[in-house]
C-alpha positions in Angstrom: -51.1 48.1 17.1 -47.8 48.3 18.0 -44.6 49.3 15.8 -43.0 45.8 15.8 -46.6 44.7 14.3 -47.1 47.1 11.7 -43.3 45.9 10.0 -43.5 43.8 7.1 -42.2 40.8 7.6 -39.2 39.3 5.2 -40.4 36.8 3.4 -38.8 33.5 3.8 -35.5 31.9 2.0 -36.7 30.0 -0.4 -35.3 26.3 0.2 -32.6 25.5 -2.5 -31.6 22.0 -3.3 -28.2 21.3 -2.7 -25.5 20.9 -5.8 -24.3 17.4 -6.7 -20.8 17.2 -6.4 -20.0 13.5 -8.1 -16.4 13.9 -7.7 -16.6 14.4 -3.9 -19.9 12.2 -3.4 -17.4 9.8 -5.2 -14.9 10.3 -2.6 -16.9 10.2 -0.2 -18.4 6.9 -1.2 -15.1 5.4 -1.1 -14.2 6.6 2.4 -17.1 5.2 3.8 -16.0 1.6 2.3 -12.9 1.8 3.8 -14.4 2.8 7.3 -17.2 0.9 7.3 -16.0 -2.8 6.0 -12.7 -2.2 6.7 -11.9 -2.2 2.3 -9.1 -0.9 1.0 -8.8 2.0 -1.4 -6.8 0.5 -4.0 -9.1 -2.0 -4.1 -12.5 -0.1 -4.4 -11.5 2.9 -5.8 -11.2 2.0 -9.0 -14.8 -0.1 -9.7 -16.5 3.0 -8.3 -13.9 5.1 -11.2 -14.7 2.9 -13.8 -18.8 3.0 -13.2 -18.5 6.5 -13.0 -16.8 6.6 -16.3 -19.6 4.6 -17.8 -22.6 6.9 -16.8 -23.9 9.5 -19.3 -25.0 12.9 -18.9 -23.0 15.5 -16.1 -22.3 12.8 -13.6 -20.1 11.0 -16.2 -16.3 11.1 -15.1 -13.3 12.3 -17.6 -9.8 12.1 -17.0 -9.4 15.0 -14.9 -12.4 14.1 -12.2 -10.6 10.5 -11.3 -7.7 12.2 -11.2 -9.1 14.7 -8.2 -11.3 12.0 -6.7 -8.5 9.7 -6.5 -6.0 12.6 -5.0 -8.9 13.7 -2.6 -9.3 9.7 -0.8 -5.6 8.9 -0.8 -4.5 12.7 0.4 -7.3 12.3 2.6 -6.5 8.6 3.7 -2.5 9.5 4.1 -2.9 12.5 6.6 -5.6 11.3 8.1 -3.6 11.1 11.5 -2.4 15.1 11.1 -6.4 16.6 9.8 -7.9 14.5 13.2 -5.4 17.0 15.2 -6.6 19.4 13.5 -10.1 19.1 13.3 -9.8 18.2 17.7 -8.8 22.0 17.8 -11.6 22.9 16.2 -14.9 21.2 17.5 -16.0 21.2 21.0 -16.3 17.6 21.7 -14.0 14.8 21.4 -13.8 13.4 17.7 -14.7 9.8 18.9 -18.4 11.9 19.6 -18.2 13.0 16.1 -20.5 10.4 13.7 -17.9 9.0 11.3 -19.6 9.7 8.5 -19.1 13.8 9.8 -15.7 13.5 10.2 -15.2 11.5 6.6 -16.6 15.1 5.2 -14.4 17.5 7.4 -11.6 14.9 6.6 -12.4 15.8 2.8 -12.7 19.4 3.1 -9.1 19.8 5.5 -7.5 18.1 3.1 -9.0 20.6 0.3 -8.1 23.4 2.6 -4.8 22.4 3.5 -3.4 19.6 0.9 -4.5 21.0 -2.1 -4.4 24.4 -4.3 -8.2 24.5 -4.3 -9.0 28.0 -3.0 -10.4 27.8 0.8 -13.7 29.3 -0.1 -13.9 26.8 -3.1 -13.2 24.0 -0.3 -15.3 25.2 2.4 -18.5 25.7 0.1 -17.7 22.0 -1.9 -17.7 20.8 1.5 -20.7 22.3 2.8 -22.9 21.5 -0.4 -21.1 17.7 -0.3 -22.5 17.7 3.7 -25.9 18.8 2.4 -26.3 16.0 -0.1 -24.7 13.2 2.4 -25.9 14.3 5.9 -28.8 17.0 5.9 -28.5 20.7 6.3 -28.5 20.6 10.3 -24.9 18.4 10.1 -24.0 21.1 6.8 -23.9 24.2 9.4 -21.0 22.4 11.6 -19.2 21.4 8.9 -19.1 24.9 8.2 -18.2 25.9 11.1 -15.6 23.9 11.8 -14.0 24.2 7.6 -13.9 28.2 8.3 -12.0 27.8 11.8 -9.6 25.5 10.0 -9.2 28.5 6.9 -7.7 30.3 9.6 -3.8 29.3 9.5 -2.2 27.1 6.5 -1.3 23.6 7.0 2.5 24.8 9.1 0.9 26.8 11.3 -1.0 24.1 12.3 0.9 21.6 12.7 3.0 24.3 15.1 -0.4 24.6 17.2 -1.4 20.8 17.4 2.3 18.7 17.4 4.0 18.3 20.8 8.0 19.8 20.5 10.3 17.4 18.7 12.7 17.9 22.1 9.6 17.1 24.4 8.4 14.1 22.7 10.2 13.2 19.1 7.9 10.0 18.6 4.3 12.0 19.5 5.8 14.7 17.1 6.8 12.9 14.0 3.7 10.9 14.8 1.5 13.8 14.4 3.7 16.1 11.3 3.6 12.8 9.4 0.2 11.0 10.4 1.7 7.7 11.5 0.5 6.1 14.8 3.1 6.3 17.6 4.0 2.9 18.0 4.7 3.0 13.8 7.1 5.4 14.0 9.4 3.9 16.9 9.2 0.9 15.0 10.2 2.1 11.7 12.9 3.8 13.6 14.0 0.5 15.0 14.7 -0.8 11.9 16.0 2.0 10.1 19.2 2.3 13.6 18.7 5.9 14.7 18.9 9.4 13.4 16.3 12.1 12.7 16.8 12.9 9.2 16.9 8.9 8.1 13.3 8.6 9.8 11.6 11.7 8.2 12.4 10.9 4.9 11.1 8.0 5.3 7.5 9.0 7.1 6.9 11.2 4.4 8.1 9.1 1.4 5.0 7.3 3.1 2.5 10.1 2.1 3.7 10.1 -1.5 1.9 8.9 -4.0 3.7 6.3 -5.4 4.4 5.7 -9.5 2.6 2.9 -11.2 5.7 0.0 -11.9 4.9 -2.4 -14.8 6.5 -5.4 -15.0 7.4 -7.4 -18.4 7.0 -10.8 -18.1 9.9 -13.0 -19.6 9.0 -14.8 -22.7 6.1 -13.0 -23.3 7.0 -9.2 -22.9 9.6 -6.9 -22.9 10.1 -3.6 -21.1 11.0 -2.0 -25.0 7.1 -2.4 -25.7 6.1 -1.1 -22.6 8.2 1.8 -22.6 6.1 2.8 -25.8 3.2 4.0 -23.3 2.9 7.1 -22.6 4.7 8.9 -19.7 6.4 5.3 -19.6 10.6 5.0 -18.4 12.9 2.3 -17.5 12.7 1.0 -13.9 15.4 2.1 -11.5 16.8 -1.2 -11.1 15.1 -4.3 -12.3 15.7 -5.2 -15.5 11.9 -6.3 -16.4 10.6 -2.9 -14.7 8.8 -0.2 -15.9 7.5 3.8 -14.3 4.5 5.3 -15.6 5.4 8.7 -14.2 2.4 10.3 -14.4 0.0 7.5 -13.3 -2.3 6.2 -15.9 -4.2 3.4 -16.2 -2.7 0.5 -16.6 -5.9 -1.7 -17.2 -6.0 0.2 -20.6 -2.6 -1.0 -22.0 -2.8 -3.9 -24.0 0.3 -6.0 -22.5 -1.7 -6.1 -19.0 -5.3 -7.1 -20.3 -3.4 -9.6 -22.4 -1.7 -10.9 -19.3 2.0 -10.6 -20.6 2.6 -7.7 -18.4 1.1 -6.4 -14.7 1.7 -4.2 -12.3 4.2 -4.8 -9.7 6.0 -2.6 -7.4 10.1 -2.9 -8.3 11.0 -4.3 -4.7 8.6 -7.2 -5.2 10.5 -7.9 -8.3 13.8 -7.9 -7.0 13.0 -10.2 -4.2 11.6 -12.8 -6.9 14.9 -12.2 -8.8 17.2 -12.1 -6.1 15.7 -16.0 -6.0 15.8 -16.6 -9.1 19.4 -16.2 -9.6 21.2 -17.3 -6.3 23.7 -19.6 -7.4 22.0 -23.6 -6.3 24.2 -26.8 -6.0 22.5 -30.1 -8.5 19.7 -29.8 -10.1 17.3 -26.7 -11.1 14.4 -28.1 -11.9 11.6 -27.7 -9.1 10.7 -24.2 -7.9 7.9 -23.2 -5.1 6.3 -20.1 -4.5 4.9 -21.0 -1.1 2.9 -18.2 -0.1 1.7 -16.8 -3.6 -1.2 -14.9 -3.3 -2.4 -12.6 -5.3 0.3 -14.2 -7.8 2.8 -11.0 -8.8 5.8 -12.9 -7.6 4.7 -16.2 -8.7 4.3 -14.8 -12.5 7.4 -13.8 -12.5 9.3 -16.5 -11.2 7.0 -18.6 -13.1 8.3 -16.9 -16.4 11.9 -17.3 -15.7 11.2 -21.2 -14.3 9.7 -21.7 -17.9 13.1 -20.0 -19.4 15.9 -22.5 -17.5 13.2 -25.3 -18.0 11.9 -25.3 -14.4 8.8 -26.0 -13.3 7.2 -23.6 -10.5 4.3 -25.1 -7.9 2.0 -21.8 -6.7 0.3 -22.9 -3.3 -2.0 -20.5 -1.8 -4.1 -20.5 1.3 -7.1 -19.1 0.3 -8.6 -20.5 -2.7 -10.2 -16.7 -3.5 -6.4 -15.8 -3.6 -5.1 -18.9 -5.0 -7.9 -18.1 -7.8 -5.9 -15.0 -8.4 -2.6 -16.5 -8.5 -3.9 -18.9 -11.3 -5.2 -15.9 -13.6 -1.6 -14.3 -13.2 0.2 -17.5 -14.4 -2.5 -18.1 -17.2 -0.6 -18.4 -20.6 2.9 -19.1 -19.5 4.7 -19.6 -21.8 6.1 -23.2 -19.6 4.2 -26.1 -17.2 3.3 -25.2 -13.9 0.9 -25.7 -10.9 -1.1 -23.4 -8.8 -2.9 -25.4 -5.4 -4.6 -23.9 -2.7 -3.0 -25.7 0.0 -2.3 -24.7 4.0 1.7 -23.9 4.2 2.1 -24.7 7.4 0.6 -28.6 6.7 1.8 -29.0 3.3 1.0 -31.5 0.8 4.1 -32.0 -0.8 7.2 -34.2 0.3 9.8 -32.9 2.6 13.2 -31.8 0.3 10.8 -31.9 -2.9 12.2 -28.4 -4.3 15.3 -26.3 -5.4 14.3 -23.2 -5.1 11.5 -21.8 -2.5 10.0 -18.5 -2.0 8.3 -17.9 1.3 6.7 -14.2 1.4 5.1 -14.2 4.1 1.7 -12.8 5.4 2.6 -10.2 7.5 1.6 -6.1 9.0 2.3 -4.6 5.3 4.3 -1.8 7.0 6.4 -1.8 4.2 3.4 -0.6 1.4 1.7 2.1 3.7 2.4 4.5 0.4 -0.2 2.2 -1.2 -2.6 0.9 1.3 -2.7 4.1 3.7 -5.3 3.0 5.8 -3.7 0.1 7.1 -1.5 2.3 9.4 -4.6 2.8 11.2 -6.0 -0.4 11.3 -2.9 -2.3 12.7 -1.7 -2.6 16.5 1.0 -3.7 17.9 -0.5 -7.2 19.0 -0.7 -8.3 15.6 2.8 -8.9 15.7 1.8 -11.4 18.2 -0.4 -13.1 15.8 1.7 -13.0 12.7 5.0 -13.7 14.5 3.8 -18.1 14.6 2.5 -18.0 11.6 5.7 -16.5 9.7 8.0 -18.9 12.3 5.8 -22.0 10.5 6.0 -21.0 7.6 9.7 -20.4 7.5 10.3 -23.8 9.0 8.2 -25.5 6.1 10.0 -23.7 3.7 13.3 -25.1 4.7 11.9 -28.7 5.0 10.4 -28.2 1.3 13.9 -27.2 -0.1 16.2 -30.3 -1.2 19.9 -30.3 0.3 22.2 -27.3 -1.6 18.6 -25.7 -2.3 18.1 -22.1 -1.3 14.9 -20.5 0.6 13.6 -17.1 0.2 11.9 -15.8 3.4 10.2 -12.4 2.5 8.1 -9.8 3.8 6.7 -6.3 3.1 7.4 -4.9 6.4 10.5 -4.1 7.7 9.3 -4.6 11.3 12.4 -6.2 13.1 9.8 -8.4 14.6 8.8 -9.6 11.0 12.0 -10.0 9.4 15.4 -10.5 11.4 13.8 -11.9 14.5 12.2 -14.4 12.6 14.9 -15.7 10.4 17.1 -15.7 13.4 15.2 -17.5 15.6 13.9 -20.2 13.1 17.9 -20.6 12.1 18.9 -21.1 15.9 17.0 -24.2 15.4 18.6 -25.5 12.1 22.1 -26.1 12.3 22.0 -27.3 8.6 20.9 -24.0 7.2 23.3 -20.8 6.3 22.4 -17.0 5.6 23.5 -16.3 1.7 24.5 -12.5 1.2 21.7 -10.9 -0.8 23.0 -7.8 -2.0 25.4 -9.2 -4.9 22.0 -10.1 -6.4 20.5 -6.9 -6.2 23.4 -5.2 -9.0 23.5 -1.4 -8.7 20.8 -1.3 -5.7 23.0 1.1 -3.2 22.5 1.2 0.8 21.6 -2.2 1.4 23.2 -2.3 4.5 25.8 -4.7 5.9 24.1 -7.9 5.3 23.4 -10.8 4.7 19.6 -9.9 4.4 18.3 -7.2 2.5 15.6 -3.7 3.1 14.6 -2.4 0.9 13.1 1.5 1.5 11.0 3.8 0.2 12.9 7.3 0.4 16.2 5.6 -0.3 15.2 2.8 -3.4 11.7 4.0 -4.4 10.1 0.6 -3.5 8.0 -0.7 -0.6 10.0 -1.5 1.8 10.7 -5.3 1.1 12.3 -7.8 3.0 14.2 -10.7 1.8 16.7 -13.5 3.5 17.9 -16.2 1.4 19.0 -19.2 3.0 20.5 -22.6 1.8 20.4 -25.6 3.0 23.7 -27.3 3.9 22.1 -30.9 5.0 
């Protein structure tokens, strides 16, 4: 009998079930949706946070798990551009050969590694258990792999290793430090006119996470209750605006489930009171939101219609959306109308209104704080498809508004493509129309340019990045 035959041999590991992790099986979850059917975050985060709230026994969520499964999607979601760099380095195949669910879990674990204070081998063996649960122990050993190559520099050093030189390529760089795609950041550089230090604050007020803004609706709120929430200050410069600095939930204060407050981000309200208040020869009696899905605009101007004893028309599209628009008006405190009708082939008469708002659909540049995914999910040839669409609807908006009247156009982007292009090309066309300068009726909003028109920006105004033209008709 030989040596090697007479050793014992070491009895086998005992297989070991891997832990549940609900937090980052949450997470998980949620990234999945958004890859997958192309959902938003903001949108299915928070059902899969409340039914995890609801359970009982130790999956059952408390403040502090939707707290760090709502950080680990979004930080995950935001830098999503910089960790795929990252993770390139360190497997041996290109990532487009790496099963997306896979790269969902390294995504979750670089971002533990390198976005948050969680200790690497916390991270690495979170992520490892999490791959065991979601994938199977054969996909668990890459993962680990790949998490311990990433362990070995901090999130500087690798940007140094994986981001081309700012003096060889500034758009590939900024592209990859700030996880924007290319063609995002010459854009957004278009529009802001030049200069390094203008365009990274702004690519990385993108990856913040932006404050929850409440907005008091007139006649029926005011932002003195609100402010009796927790956490809760005044907004920076609407006067119906509230900040809940450190987040909350805003479903759970009784002015929003009652309706008589919602959330809205402070650019969308100044654009709705930028209308509300341009000075309009005659009568001020009709008002039309013409584009007014999912209905935060139309709520408001709806309130302050009721004030001046206006009455405001809501159309919407999509009658899922126009649905929506209807529960925001519901209880107003004065008449009005919400329709699901096509803005481009309206039902109403030509010159019916006084005052119109036309926010149009458009890329959503302008909210990538909130909906982070959608930098990766545009392309440049949208433009092509929104550009008609926001010509028509600009055209019907004029048509709708009576002579002396004033128009709105608005968008959340502040693609040049989407916003000047458009007003100035529709204009070329209508010799009765004239640009209105906007900025008087944003009081104590600074750096709004040289006008007419209006941007709004994130690092400079804390809002999305809003666009707004007001135009009245002359005849």
């Amino acid at each position: 009998m030989s040596e090697q035959s007479r050793r014992p041999r070491r009895p086998a590991k005992p297989y070991r079930r891997p832990q549940r992790d609900p937090v980052r099986i949450l997470a998980f979850e949620a990234l999945r949706a958004v890859d997958e059917r192309d959902a938003y975050a903001n949108l299915v985060l928070p059902p899969l946070l409340r039914k995890a709230r609801e359970k009982e026994g130790p999956e059952k969520f408390d403040g502090r798990d939707a707290a760090l499964a709502t950080e680990l999607v979004y930080g995950t979601l935001r830098r999503q551009g910089t960790y795929d760099a990252i993770i390139a380095e360190c497997v041996d195949r290109p990532l487009r050969e790496v099963d997306p669910p896979v790269l969902d879990v390294l995504s979750l674990g670089v971002h533990q590694l390198l976005g948050t204070r969680i200790p690497s081998h916390a991270a690495v063996s979170a992520s490892v258990e999490l791959a065991r649960v979601v994938l199977g122990d054969g996909r668990a050993k890459f993962v680990n792999a790949v998490l311990r190559k990433v362990t070995q520099d901090d999130l500087d050093g690798w940007i140094a290793k994986v981001a081309p030189p700012y003096d060889e390529d500034p758009e590939d760089h900024l592209a990859v430090v700030h996880s924007h795609p290319r063609w995002v950041v010459s854009a957004l550089w278009d529009s802001l006119g030049g200069g390094r230090a203008g365009i990274e604050e702004l690519l990385a007020a993108d990856n913040e996470r932006p404050e929850v803004t409440l907005v008091a609706r007139p006649g029926r709120a005011t932002a003195e209750e609100l402010l009796g929430e927790e956490a809760a200050v005044r907004g920076r410069w609407s006067p119906y605006a509230v900040r809940l600095t450190e987040g909350g939930e805003p479903g759970a204060i009784t002015a929003v489930q009652e309706g008589r407050a919602g959330v809205q981000d402070e650019g969308s309200q100044l654009v709705a009171l930028a209308l509300a208040n341009v000075p309009v020869e005659g009568p001020d009696e009709k008002w039309l939101d013409g584009c007014a899905g999912p209905g935060g605009k139309a709520a408001l101007l709806a309130a302050l219609a009721a004030e001046r004893g206006a009455v405001l028309l809501a159309s919407e599209k999509q009658p899922h959306r126009a649905g929506l628009v209807a529960k925001a008006l519901r209880g107003n405190p004065g008449p009005y109308q919400v329709i699901a009708a096509d803005g481009t082939r309206p039902p109403w008469r030509p010159g019916t209104f006084d005052r119109v708002l036309m926010d149009v659909p458009c890329t959503g540049l302008g909210a990538l704080r909130r909906r982070p995914e959608a930098r990766w999910r545009r392309r440049p040839e949208d433009l092509d498809n929104f550009g008609p669409l926001q010509r028509a609807l600009l055209r019907t908006a004029i048509d709708s508004v009576r002579v002396g009247g004033v128009v709105g156009y608005a968008t959340c982007s502040p693609h040049l493509a989407e916003t000047r292009a458009v007003v100035q090309d529709v204009l070329k066309q209508r010799p009765e129309t004239e640009l209105v300068d906007a900025r008087p009726l944003l009081p104590g909003v600074p750096e709004l340019g040289e006008g007419p028109d209006v941007q709004l920006w994130p690092h400079r105004h804390g809002t999305d990045a809003m666009y707004l033209a007001l135009i009245r008709r002359t005849g």
